[in-house]
C-alpha positions as CSV (number, residue, x, y, z in Angstrom):
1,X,-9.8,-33.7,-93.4
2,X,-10.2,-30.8,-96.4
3,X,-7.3,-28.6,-94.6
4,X,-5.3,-31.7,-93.3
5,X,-5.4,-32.2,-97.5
6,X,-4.7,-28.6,-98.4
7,X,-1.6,-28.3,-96.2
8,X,-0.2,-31.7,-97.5
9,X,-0.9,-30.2,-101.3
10,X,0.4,-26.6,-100.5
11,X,3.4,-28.7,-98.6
12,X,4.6,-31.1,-102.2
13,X,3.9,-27.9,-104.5
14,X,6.4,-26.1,-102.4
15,X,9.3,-29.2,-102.2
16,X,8.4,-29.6,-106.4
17,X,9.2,-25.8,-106.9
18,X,12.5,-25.3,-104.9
19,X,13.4,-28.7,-106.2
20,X,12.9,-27.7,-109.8
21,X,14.8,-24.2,-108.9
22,X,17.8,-25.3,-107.2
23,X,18.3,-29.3,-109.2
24,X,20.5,-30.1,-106.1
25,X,21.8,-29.8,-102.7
26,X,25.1,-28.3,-102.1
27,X,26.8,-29.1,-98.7
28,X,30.2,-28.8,-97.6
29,X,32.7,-31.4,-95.8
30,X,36.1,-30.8,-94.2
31,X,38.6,-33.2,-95.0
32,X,42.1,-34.1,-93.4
33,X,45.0,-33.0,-96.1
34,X,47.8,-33.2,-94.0
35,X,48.8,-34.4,-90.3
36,X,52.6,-34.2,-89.3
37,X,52.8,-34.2,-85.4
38,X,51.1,-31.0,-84.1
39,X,50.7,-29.4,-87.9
40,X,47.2,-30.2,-89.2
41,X,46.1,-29.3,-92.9
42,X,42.2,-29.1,-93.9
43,X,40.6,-28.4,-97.0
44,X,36.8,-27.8,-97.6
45,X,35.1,-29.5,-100.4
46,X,32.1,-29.1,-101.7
47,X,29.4,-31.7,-102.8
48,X,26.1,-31.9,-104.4
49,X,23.4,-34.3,-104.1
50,X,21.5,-34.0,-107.4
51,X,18.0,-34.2,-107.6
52,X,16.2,-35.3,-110.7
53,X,13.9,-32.7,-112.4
54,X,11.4,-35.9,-112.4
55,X,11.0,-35.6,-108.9
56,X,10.3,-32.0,-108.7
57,X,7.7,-32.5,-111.6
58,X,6.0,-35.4,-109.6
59,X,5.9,-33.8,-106.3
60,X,4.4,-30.5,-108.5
61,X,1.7,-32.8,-110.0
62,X,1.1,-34.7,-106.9
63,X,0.3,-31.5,-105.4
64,X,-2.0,-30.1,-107.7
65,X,-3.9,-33.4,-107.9
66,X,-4.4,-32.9,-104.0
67,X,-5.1,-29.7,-104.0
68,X,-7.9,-30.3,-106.7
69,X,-9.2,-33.4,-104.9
70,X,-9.5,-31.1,-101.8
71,X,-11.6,-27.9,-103.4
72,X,-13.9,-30.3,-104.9
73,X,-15.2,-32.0,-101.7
């Protein structure tokens, strides 16, 4: 139960870093510009998914609780 509780706490500290680093995914999409008969036209766009710092500072602080709770067992 004590490492099953260390890897979850190790696990959220790691998502509430990056997600505090990066503040969003970036991902790309091909879209259709242009279709006339055979000729086809694409463009690339990019998107980002934001995530809220608040989320990285929960999953950080949710960690740390865990990883407490675990050592002092």
């Amino acid at each position: 139960m004590k490492s099953g509780l260390l890897v979850i706490a190790v696990i959220l500290i790691a998502i509430g870093v990056v997600s505090l680093a990066y503040q969003g995914i970036t991902y790309t999409t091909r879209e259709k510009v242009l279709e006339i008969g055979p000729i086809k036209a694409t463009a690339d766009k990019k998107k980002t998914l934001p995530l809220p710092p608040i989320l990285g500072g929960l999953s950080l602080a949710g960690g740390v609780v865990l990883l407490v709770a675990a050592t002092r067992r």
